[in-house]
C-alpha positions as CSV (number, residue, x, y, z in Angstrom):
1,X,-39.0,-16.1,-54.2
2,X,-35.6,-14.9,-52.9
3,X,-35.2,-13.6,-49.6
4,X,-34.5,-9.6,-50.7
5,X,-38.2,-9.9,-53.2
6,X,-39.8,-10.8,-49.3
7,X,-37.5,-7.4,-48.1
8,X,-38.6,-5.4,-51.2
9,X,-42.3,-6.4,-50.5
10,X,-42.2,-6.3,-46.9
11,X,-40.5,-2.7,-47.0
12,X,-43.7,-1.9,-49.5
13,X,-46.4,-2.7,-47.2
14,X,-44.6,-0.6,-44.4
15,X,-44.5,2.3,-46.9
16,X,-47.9,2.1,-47.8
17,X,-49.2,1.0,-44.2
18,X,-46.9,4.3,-43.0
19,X,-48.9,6.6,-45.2
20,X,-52.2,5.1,-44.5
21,X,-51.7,6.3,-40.9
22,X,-50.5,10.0,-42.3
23,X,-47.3,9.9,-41.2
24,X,-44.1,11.3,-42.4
25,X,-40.9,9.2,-42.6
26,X,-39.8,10.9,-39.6
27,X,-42.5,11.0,-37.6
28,X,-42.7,7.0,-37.9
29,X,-38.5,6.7,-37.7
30,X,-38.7,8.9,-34.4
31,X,-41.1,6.8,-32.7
32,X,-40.0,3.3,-33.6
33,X,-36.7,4.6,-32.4
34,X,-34.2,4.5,-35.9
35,X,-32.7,7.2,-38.4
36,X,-35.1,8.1,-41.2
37,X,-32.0,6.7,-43.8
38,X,-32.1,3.2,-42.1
39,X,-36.5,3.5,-42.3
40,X,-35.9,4.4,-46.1
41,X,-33.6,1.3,-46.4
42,X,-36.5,-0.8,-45.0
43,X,-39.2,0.9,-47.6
44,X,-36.8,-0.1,-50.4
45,X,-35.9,-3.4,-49.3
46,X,-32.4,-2.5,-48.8
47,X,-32.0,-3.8,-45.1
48,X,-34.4,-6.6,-43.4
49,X,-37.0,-5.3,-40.3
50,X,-35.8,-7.4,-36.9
51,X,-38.7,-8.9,-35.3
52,X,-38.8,-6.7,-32.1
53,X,-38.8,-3.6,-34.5
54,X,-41.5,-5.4,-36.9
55,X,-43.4,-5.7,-33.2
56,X,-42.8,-2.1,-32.4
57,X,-43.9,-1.2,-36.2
58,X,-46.9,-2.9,-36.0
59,X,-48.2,-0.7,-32.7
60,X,-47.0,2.6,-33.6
61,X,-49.6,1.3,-36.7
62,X,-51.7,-0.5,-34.8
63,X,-51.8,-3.4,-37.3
64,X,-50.9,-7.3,-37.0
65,X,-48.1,-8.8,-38.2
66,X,-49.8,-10.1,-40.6
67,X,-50.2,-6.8,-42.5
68,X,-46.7,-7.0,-43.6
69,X,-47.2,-10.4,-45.7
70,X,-50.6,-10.0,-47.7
71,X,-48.6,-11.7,-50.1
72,X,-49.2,-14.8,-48.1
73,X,-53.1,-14.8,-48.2
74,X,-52.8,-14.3,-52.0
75,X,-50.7,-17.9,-52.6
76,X,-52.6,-19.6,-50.2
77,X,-55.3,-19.0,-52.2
78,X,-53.6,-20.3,-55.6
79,X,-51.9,-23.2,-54.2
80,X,-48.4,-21.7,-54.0
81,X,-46.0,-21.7,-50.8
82,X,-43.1,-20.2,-49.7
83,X,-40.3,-22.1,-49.5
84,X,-38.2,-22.4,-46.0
85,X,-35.1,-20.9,-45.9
């Protein structure tokens, strides 16, 4: 898997964890404190979520880390891993 396919699914999961909690792209770009164009970038896969905004994401949504890489669970599960960059 190359890196932007983890982005591009990453970004996914914060879309659809985003609307799970009913909020609009602003409402969540307000809080987490960026522009709603660079949140957008983040849904699409465009640009890569830091780990103190990944923190800050995963309280506004109040989910665990983990709920951005569900992916993972899935290939444990068949046997395939990740390779380390």
């Amino acid at each position: 898997m190359v890196d932007n396919e983890i982005d591009v699914r990453i970004g996914a999961n914060l879309r659809s964890l985003r609307i799970r909690n009913n909020l609009s792209l602003g409402m969540l770009a307000e809080v987490v404190g960026v522009t709603e164009s660079r949140l957008l970038a983040f849904e699409r896969g465009e640009s890569r979520i830091g780990a103190a905004l990944l923190s800050k994401m995963c309280s506004v949504l109040n989910v665990p880390p983990f709920a951005f890489f569900t992916w993972l669970s899935d290939q444990s599960a068949s046997g395939h891993q990740l390779d380390a960059a």
